[in-house]
LUMMI-132878 format. One record per residue: residue number from 0; residue in one letter; x, y, z of N, C-alpha, C in turn. Coordinates in steps of 0.1 Angstrom, whole numbers. Layout:
BEGIN
@n->NUM, res->a, n_X->X, n_Y->Y, n_Z->Z, ca_X->X, ca_Y->Y, ca_Z->Z, c_X->X, c_Y->Y, c_Z->Z
...
END
This chain:
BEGIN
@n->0, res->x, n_X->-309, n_Y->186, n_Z->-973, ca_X->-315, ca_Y->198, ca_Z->-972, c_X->-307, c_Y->208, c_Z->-963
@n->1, res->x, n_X->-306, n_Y->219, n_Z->-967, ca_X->-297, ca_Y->229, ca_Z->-958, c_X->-306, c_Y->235, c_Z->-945
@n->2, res->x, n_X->-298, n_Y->243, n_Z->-940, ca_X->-308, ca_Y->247, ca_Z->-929, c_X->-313, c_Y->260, c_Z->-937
@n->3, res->x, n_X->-328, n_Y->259, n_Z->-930, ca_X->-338, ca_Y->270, ca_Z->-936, c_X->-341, c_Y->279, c_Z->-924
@n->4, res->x, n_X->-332, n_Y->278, n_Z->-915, ca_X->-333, ca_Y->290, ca_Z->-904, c_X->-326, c_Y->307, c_Z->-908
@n->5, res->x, n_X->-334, n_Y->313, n_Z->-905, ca_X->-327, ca_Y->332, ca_Z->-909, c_X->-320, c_Y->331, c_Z->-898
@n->6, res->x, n_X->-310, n_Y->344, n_Z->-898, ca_X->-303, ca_Y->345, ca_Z->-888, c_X->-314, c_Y->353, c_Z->-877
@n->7, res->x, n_X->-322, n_Y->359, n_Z->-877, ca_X->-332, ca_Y->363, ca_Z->-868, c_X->-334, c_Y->348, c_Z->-858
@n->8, res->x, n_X->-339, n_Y->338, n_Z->-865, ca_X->-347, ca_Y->325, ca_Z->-861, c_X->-335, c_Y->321, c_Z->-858
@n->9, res->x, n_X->-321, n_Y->318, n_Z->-855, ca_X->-316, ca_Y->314, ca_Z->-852, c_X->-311, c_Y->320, c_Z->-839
@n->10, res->x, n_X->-310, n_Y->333, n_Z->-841, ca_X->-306, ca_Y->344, ca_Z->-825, c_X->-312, c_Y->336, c_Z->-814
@n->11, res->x, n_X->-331, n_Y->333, n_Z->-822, ca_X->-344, ca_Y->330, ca_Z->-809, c_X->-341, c_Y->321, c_Z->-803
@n->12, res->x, n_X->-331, n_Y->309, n_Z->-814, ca_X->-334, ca_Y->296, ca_Z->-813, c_X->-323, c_Y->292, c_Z->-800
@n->13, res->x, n_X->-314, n_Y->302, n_Z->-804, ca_X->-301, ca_Y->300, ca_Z->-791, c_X->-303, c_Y->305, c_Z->-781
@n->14, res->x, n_X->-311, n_Y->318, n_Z->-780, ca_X->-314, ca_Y->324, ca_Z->-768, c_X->-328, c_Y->311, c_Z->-761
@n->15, res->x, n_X->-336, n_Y->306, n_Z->-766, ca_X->-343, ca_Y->296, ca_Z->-760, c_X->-337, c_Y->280, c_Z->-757
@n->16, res->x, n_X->-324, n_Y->279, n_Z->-762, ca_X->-315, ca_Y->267, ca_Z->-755, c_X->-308, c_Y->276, c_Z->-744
@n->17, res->x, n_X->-306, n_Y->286, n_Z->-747, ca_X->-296, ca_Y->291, ca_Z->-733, c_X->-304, c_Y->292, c_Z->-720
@n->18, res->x, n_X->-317, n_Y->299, n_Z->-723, ca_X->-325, ca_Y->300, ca_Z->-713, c_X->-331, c_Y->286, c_Z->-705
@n->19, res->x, n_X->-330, n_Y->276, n_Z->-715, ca_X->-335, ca_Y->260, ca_Z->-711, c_X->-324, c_Y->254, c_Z->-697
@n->20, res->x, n_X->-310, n_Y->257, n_Z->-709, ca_X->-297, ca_Y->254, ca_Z->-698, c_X->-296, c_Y->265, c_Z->-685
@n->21, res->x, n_X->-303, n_Y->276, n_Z->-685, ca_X->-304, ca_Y->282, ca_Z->-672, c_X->-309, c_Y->276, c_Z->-661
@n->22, res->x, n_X->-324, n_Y->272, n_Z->-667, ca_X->-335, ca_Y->267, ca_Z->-660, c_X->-328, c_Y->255, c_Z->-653
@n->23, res->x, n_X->-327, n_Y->246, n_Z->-665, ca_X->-317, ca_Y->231, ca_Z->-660, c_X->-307, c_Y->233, c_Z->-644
@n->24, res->x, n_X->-301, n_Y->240, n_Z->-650, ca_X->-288, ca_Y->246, ca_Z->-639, c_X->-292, c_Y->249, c_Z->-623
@n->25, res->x, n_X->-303, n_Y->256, n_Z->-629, ca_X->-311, ca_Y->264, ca_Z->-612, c_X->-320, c_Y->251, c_Z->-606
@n->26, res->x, n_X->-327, n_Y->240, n_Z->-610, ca_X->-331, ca_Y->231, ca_Z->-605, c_X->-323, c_Y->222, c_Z->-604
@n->27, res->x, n_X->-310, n_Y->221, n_Z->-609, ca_X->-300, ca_Y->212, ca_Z->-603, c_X->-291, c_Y->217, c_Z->-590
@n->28, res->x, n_X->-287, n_Y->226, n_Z->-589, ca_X->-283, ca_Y->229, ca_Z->-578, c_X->-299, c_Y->237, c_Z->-567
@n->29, res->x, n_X->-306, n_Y->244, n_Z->-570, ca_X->-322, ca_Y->240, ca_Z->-560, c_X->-320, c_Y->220, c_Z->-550
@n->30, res->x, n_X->-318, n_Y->214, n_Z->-560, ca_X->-318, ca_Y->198, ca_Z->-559, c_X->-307, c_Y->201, c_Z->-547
@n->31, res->x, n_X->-295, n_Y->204, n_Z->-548, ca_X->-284, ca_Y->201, ca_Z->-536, c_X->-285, c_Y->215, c_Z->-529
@n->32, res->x, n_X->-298, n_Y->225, n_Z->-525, ca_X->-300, ca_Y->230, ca_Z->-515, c_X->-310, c_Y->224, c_Z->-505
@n->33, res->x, n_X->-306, n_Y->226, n_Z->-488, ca_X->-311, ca_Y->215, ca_Z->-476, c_X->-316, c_Y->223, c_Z->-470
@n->34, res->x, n_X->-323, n_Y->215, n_Z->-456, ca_X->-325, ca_Y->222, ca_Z->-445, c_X->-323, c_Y->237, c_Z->-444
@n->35, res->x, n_X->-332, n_Y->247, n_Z->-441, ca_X->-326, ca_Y->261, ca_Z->-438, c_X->-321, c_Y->266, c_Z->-455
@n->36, res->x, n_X->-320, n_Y->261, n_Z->-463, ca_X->-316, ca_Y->264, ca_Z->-480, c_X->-303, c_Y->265, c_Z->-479
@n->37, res->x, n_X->-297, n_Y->256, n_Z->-472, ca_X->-283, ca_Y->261, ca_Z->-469, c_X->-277, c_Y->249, c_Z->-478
@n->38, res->x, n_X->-266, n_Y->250, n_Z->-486, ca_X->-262, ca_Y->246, ca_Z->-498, c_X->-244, c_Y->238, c_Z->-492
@n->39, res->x, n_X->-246, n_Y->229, n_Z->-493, ca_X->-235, ca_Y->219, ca_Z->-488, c_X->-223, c_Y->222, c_Z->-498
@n->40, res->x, n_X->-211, n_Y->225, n_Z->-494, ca_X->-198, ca_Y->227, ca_Z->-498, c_X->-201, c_Y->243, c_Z->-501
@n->41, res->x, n_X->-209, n_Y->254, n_Z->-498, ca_X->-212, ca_Y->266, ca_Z->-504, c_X->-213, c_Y->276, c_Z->-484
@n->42, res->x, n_X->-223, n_Y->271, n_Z->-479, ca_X->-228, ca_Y->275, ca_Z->-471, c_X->-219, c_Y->275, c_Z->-454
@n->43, res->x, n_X->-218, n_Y->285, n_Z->-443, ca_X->-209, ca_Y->280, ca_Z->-439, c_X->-218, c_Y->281, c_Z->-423
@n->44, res->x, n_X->-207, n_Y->284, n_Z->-414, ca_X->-211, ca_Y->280, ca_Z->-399, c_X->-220, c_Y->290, c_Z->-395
@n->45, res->x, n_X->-213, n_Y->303, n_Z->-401, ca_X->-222, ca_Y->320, ca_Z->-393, c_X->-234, c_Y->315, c_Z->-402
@n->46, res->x, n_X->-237, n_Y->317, n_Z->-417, ca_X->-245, ca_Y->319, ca_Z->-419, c_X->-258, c_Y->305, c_Z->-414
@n->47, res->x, n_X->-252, n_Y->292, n_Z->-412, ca_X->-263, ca_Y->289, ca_Z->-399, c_X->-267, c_Y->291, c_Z->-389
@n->48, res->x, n_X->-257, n_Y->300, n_Z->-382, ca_X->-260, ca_Y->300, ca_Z->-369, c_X->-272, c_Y->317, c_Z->-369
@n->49, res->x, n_X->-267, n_Y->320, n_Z->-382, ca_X->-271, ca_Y->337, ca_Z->-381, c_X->-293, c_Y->334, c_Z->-390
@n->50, res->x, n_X->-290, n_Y->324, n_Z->-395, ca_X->-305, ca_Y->312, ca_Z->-401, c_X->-315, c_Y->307, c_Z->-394
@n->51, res->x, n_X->-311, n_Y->300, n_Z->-384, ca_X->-313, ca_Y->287, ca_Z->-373, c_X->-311, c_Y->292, c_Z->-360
@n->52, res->x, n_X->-303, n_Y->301, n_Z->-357, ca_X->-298, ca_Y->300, ca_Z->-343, c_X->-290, c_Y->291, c_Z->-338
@n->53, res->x, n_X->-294, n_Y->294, n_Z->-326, ca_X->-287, ca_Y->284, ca_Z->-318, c_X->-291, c_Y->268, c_Z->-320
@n->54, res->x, n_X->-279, n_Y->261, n_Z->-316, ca_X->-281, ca_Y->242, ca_Z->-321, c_X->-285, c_Y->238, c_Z->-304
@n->55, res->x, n_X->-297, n_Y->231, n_Z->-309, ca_X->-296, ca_Y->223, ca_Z->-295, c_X->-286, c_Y->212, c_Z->-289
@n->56, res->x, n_X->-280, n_Y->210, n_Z->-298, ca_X->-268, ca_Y->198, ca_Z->-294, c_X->-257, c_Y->203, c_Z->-309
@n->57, res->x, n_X->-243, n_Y->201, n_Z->-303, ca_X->-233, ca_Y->199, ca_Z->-308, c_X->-227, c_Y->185, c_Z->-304
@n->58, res->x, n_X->-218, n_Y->185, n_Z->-311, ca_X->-209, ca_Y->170, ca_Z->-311, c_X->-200, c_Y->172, c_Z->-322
@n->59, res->x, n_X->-188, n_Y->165, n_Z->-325, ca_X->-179, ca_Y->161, ca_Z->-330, c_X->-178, c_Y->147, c_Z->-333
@n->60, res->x, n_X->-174, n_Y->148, n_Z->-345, ca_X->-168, ca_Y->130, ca_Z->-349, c_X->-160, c_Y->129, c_Z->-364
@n->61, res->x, n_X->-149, n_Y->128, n_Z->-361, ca_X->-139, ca_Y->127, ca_Z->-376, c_X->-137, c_Y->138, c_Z->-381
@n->62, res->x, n_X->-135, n_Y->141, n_Z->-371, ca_X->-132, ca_Y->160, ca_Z->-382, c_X->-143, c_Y->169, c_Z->-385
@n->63, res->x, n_X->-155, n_Y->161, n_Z->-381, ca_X->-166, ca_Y->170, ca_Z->-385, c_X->-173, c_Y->172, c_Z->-371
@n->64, res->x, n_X->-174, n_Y->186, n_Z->-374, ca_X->-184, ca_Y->195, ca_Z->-362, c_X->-201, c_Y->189, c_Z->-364
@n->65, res->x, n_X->-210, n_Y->185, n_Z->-360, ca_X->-224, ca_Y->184, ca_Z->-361, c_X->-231, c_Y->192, c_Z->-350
@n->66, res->x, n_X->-236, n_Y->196, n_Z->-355, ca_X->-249, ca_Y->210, ca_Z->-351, c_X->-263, c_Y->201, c_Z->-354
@n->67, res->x, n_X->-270, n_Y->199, n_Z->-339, ca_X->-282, ca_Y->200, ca_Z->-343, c_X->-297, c_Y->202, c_Z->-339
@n->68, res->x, n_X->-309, n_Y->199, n_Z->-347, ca_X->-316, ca_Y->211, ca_Z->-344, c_X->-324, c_Y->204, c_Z->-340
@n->69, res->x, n_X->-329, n_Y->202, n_Z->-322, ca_X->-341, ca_Y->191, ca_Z->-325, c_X->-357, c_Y->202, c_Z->-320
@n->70, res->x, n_X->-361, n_Y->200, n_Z->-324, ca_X->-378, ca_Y->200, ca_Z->-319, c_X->-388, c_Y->197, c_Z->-312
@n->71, res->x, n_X->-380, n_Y->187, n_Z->-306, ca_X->-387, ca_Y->177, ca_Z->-294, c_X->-384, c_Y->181, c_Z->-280
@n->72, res->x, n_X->-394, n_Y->177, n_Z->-271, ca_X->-403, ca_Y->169, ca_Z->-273, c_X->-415, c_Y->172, c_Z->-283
@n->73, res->x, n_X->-425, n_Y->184, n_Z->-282, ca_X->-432, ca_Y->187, ca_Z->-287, c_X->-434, c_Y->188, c_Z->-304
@n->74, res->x, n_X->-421, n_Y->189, n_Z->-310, ca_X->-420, ca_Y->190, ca_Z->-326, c_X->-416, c_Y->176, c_Z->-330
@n->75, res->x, n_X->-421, n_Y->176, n_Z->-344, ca_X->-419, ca_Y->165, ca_Z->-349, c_X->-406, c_Y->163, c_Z->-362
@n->76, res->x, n_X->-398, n_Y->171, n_Z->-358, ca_X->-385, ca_Y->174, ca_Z->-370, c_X->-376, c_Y->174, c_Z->-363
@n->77, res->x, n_X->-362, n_Y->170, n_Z->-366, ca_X->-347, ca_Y->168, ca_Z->-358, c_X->-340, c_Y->174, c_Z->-374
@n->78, res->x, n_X->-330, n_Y->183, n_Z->-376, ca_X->-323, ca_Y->189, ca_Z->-382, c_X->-308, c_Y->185, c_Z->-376
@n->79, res->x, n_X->-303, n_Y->182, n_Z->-387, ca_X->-288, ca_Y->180, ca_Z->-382, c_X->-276, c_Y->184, c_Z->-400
@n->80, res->x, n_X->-270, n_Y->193, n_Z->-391, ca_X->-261, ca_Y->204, ca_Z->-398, c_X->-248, c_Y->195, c_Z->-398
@n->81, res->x, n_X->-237, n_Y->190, n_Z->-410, ca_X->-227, ca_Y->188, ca_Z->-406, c_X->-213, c_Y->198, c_Z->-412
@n->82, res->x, n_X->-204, n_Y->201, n_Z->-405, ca_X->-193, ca_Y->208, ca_Z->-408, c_X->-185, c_Y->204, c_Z->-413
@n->83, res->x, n_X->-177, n_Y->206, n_Z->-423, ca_X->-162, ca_Y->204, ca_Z->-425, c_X->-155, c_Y->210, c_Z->-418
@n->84, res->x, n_X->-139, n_Y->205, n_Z->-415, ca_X->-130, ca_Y->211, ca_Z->-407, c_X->-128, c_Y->219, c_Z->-412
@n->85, res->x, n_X->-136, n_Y->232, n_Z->-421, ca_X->-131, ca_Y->245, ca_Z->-424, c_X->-143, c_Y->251, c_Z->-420
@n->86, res->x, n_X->-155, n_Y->246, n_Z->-415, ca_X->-169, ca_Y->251, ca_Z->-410, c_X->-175, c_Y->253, c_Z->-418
@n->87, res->x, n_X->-173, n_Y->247, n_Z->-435, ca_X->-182, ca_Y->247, ca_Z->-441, c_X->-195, c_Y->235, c_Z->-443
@n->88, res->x, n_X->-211, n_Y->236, n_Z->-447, ca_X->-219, ca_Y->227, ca_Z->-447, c_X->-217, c_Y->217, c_Z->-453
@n->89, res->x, n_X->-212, n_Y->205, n_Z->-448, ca_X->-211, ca_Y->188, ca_Z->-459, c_X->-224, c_Y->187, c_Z->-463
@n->90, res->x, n_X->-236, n_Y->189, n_Z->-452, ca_X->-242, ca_Y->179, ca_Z->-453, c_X->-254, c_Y->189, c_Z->-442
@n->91, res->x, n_X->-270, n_Y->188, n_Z->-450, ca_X->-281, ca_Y->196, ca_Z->-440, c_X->-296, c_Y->188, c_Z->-440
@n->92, res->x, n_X->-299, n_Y->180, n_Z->-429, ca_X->-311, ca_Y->168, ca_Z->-434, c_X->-320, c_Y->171, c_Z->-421
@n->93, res->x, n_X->-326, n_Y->165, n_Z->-425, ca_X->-341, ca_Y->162, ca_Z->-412, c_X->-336, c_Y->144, c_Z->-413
@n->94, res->x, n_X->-337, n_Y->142, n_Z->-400, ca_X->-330, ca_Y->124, ca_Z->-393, c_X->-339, c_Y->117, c_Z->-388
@n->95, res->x, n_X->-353, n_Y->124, n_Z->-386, ca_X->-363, ca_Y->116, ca_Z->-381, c_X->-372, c_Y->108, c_Z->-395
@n->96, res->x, n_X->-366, n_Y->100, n_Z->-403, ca_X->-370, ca_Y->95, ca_Z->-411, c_X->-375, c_Y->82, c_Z->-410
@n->97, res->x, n_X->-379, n_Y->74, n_Z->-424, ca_X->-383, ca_Y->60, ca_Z->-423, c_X->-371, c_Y->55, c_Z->-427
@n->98, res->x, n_X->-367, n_Y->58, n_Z->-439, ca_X->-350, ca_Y->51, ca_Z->-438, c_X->-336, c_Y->50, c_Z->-424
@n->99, res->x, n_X->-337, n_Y->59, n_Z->-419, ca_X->-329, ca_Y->63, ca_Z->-406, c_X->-337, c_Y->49, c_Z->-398
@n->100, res->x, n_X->-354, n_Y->53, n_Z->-392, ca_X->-359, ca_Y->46, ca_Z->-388, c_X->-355, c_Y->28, c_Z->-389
@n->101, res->x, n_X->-357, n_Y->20, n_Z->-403, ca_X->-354, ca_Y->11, ca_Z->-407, c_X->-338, c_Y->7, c_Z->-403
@n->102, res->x, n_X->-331, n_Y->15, n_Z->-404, ca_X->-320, ca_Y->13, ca_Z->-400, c_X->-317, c_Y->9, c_Z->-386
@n->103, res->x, n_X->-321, n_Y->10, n_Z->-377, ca_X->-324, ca_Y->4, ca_Z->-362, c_X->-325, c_Y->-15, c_Z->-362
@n->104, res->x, n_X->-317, n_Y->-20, n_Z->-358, ca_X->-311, ca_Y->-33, ca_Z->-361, c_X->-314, c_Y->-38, c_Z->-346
@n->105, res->x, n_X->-323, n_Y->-44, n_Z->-338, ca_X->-323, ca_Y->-52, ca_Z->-327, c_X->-311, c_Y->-59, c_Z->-322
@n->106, res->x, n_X->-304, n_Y->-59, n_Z->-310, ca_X->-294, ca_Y->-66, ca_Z->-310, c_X->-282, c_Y->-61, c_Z->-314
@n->107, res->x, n_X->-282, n_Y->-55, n_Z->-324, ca_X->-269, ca_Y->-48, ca_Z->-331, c_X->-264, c_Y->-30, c_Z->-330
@n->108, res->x, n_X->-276, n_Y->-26, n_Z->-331, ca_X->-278, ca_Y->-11, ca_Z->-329, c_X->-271, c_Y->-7, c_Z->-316
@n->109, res->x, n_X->-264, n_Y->4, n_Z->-315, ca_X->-260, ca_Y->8, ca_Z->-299, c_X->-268, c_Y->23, c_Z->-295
@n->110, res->x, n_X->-264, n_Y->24, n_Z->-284, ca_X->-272, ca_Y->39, ca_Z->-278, c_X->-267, c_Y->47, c_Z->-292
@n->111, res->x, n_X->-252, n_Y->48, n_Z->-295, ca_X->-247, ca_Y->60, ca_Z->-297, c_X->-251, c_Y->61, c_Z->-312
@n->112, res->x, n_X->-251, n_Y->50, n_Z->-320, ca_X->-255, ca_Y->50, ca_Z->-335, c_X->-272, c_Y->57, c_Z->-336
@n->113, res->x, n_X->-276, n_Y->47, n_Z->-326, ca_X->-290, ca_Y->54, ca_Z->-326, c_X->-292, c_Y->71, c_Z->-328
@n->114, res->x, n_X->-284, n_Y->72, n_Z->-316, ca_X->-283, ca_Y->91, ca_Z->-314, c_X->-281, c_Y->93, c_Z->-326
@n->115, res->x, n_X->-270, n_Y->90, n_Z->-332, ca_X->-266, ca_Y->95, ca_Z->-344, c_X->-275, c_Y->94, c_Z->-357
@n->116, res->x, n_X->-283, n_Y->83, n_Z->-359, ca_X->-295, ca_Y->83, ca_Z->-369, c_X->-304, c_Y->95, c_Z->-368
@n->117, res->x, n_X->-305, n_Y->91, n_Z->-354, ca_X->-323, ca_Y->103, ca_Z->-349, c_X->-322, c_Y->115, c_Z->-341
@n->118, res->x, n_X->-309, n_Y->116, n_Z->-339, ca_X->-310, ca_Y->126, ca_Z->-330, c_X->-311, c_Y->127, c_Z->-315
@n->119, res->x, n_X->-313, n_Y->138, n_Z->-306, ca_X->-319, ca_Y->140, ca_Z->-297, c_X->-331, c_Y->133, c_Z->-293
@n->120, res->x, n_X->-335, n_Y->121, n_Z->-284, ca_X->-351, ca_Y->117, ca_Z->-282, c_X->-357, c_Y->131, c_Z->-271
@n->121, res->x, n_X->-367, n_Y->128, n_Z->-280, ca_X->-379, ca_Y->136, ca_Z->-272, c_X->-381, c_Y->134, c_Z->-253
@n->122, res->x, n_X->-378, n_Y->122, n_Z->-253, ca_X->-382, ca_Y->118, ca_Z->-236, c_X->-375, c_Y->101, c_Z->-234
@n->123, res->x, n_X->-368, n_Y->100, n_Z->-223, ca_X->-360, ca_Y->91, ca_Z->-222, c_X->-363, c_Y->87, c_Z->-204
@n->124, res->x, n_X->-367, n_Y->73, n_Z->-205, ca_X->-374, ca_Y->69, ca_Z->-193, c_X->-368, c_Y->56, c_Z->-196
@n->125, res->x, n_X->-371, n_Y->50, n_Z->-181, ca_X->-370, ca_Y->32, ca_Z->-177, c_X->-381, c_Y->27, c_Z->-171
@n->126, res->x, n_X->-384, n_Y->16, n_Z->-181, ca_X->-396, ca_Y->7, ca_Z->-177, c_X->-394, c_Y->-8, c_Z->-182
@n->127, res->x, n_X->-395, n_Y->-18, n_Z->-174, ca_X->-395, ca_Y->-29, ca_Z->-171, c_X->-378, c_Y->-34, c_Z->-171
@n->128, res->x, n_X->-369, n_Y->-29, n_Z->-167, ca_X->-357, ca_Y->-30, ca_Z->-169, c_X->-351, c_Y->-22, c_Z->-179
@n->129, res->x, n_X->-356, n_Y->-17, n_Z->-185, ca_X->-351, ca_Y->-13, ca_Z->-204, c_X->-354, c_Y->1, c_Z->-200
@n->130, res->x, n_X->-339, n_Y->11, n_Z->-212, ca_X->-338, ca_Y->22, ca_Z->-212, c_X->-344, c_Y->27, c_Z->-225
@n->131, res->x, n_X->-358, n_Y->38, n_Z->-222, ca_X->-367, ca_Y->40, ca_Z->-233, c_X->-367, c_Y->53, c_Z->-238
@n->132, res->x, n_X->-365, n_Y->54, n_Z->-255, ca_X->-363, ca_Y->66, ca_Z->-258, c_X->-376, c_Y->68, c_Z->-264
@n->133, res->x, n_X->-380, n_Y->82, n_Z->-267, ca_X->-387, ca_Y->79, ca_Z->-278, c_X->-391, c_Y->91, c_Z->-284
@n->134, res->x, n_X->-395, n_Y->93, n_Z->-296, ca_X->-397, ca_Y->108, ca_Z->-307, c_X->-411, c_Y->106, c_Z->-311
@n->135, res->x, n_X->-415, n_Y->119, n_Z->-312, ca_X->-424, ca_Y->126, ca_Z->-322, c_X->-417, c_Y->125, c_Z->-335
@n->136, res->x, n_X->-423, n_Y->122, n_Z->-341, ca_X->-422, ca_Y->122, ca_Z->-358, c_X->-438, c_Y->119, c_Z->-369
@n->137, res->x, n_X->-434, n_Y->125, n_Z->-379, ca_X->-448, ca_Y->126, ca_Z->-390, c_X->-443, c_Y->120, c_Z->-403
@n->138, res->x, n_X->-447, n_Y->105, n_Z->-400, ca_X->-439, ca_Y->97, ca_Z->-417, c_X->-446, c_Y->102, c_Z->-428
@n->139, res->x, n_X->-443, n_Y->108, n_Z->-439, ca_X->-445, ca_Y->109, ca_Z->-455, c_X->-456, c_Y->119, c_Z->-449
@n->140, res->x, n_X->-455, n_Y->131, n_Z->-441, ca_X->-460, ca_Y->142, ca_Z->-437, c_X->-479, c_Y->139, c_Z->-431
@n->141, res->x, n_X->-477, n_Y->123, n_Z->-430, ca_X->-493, ca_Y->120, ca_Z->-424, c_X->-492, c_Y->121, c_Z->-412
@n->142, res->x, n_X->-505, n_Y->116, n_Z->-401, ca_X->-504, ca_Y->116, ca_Z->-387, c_X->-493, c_Y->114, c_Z->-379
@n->143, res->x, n_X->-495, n_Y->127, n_Z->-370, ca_X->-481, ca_Y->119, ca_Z->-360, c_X->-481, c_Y->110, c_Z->-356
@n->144, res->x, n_X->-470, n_Y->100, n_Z->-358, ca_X->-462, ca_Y->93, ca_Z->-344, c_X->-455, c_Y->94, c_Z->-332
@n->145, res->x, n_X->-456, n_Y->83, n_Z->-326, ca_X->-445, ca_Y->84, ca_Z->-313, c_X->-435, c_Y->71, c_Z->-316
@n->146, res->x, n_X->-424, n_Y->72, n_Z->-321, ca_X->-415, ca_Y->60, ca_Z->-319, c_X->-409, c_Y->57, c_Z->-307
@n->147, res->x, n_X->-409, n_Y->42, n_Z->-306, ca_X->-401, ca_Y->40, ca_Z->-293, c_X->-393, c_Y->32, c_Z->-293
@n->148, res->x, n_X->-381, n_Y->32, n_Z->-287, ca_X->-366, ca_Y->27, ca_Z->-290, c_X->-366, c_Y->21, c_Z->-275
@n->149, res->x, n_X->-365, n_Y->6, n_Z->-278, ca_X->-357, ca_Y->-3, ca_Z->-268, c_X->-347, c_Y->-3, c_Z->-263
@n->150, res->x, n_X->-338, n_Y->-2, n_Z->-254, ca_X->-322, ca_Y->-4, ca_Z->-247, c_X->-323, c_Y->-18, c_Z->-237
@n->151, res->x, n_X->-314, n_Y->-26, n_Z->-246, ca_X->-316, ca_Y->-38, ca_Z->-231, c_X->-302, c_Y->-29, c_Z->-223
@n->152, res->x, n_X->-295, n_Y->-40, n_Z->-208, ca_X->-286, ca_Y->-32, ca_Z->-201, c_X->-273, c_Y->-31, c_Z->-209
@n->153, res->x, n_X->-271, n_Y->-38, n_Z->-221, ca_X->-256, ca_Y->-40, ca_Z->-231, c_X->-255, c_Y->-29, c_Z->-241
@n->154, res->x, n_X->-264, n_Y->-17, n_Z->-239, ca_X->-265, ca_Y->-11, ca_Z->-246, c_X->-273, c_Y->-8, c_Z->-258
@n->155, res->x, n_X->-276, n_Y->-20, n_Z->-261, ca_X->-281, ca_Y->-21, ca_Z->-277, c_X->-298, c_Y->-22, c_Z->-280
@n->156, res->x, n_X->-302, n_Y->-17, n_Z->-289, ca_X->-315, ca_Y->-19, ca_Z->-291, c_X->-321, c_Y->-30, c_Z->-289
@n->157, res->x, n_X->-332, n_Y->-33, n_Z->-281, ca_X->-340, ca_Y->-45, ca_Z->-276, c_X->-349, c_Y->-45, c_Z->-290
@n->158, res->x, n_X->-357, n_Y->-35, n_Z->-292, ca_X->-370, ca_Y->-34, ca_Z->-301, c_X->-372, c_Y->-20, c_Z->-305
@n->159, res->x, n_X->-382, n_Y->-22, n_Z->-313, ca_X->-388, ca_Y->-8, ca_Z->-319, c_X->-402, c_Y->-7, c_Z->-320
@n->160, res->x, n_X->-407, n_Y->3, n_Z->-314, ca_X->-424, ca_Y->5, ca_Z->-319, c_X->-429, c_Y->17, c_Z->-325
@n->161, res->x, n_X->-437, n_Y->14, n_Z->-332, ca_X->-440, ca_Y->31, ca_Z->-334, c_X->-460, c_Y->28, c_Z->-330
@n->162, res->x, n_X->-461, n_Y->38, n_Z->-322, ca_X->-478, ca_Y->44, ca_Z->-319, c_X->-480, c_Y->54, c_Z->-330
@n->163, res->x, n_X->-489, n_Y->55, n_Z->-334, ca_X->-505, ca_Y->62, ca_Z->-333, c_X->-503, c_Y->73, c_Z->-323
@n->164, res->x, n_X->-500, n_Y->88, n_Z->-325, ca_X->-497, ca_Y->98, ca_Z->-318, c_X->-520, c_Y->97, c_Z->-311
@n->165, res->x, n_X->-522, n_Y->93, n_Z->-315, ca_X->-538, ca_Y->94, ca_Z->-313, c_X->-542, c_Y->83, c_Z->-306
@n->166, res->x, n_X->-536, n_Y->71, n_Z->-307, ca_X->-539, ca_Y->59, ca_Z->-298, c_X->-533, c_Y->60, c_Z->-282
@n->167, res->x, n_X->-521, n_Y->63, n_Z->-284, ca_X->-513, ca_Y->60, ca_Z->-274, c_X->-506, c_Y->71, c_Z->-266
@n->168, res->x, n_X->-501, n_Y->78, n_Z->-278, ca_X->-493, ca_Y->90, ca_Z->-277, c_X->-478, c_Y->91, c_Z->-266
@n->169, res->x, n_X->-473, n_Y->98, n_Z->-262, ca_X->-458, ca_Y->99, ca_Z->-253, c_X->-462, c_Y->103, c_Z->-240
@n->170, res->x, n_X->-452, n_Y->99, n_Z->-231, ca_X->-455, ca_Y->101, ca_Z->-218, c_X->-457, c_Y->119, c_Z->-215
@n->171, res->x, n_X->-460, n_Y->124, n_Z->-221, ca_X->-459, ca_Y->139, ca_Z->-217, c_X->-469, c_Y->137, c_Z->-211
@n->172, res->x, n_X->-469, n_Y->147, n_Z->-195, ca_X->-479, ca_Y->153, ca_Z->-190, c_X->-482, c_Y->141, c_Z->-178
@n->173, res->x, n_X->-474, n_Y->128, n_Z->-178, ca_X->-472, ca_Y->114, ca_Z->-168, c_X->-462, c_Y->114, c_Z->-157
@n->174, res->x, n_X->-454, n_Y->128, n_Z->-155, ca_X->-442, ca_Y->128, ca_Z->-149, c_X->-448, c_Y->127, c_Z->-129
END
């Protein structure tokens, strides 16, 4: 059978695949816009700083600048911006996660990886020998928590807990 399309019905037919591959296109790259809508390998240092403001913490590691944004004690979000050595965005996430979380290894974990997972802690105290961090965070956007991060004296994570922001809550307001 031949095609039974007019050329009218055929103009429609192209202009409603072009319009489909538009759509496609804008929710594929939507997909690799982050934090702040700032678009990794596109987006650069002014226009976060001119977005976000100021970073509560900077650092360096391998060539890359990290900028980042924490919220704490009181907020429950840590934003961390990373740079290429030309100041463009690699990489724009929120760190206070359950994957990040999970990743905390007893025994194996150090202060500085930790930093590097989560960020900035909210409040950092010593009780029973052990150096104690701990964050505000809201898993899969339900009630907050308070995580708390073990340090024996070798550096390394002892344990992990997370409270019930409603049971137990953070030392704020205990100083």
């Amino acid at each position: 059978m031949r095609n039974s399309l007019t050329g009218r019905d055929q103009v429609e037919l192209s202009r409603k695949i072009f319009l489909a591959g538009v759509i496609a296109a804008s929710v594929a790259v939507a997909g690799c816009v982050s934090y702040g809508g700032f678009t990794p390998g596109v987006s650069t240092m002014s226009e976060v700083r001119s977005k976000s403001g100021r970073p509560t913490d900077v650092r360096f590691s391998s060539g890359e600048e990290i900028w980042e944004y924490a919220t704490g004690p009181e907020g429950i979000e840590t934003y961390v911006v990373v740079f290429d050595g030309n100041g463009v965005v690699r990489s724009a996430r929120q760190v206070l996660t359950e994957d990040n979380i999970h990743r905390l290894v007893p025994r194996k974990t150090t202060r500085e990886e930790t930093r590097n997972l989560l960020g900035r802690p909210g409040d950092v105290y010593q009780m029973n020998g052990s150096e104690v961090w701990e964050w505000r965070f809201r898993p899969q956007g339900f009630a907050p928590e308070i995580l708390v991060v073990y340090f024996g004296g070798d550096g390394l994570v002892n344990g992990v807990t997370r409270v019930l922001e409603s049971v137990g809550g953070g030392r704020r307001g205990r100083r």
